[in-house]
C-alpha positions, 0 to 999 in steps of 0.5 A: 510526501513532499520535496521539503520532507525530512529523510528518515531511517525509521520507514525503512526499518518499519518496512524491514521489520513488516516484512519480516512479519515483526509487531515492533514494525507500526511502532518504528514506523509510527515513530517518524511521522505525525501523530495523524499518521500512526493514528490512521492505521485502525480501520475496523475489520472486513467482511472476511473478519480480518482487519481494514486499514484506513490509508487515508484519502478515502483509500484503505486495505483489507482481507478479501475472500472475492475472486478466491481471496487476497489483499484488496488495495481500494478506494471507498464512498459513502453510501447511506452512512456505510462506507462502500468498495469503490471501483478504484483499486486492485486484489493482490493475490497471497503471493503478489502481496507477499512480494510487496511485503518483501520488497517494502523496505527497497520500495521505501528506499527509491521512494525516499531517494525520488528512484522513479525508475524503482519497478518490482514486477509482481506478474500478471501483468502487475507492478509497483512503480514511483511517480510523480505529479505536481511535486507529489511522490506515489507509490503506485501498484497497477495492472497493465495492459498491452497495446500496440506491443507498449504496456500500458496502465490499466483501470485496475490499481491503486496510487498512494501518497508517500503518508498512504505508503507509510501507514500501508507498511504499519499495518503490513504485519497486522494484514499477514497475521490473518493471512494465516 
């Protein structure tokens, strides 16, 4: 998402509708981007036999059973034709993922209004946060650690682009029905 993007109802009422659990969410959301964008939510099922959602830029989401399960926001490789969990990323426990689903549609919003100062805490030591880098807005869900009494951001952790957000929030309700 840049500075020149155009403001949109759409994502929020997508978001509003992910969280909600609603199947009409993808379609909202889909509605007020590209067509590149809405085509990037199909990603072929996990190793849990949930789905992957591919966020684009080598980042996707999907259903982990590792580390007692959760929702696994990650970068991948390639590797011999196979696409390979990378280092990059993070685990959401159940109730760190719902949280982010409950709070997508005020997270769309400071993301749209450039609130850089948004923060929801989802504990542990974890968060999502805004930033920005070279004119380029992210939605950021990061681990911290603390150093010298300051919280600092950890290894563990994932940036999204404003487009990865979007397609994260399409593919919300498609996520929590096989979190069931």
């Amino acid at each position: 998402l840049n500075a020149k993007s155009k403001k949109s109802d759409a994502p929020a009422a997508a978001a509003a509708a992910a969280a909600a659990g609603s199947k009409a969410a993808p379609a909202a959301a889909a509605a007020s981007k590209p067509a590149t964008a809405a085509a990037g939510a199909k990603g072929g099922s996990s190793s849990s036999g949930g789905p992957v959602i591919d966020l684009g830029g080598r980042k996707r989401v999907a259903i982990s059973d590792f580390g007692g399960g959760g929702v696994d926001l990650r970068e991948t490789y390639e590797k011999d034709g196979q696409t390979m969990p990378g280092k990059k990323g993070i685990l959401l426990k159940p109730a760190q993922w719902s949280a982010v689903c409950a709070a997508a549609e005020d997270i769309t919003k400071a993301l749209e209004m450039r609130n850089m100062r948004y923060q929801l805490d989802l504990g542990n030591k974890r968060s999502v946060q805004l930033s920005e880098f070279k004119n380029q807005y992210y939605v950021a869900v990061r681990e911290y650690y603390e150093k010298d009494g300051k919280l600092l951001p950890g290894a563990k952790g994932l940036n999204m682009t404003g487009d990865q957000w979007y397609k994260l929030v399409d593919g919300m309700a498609q996520i929590n029905e096989h979190l069931k």
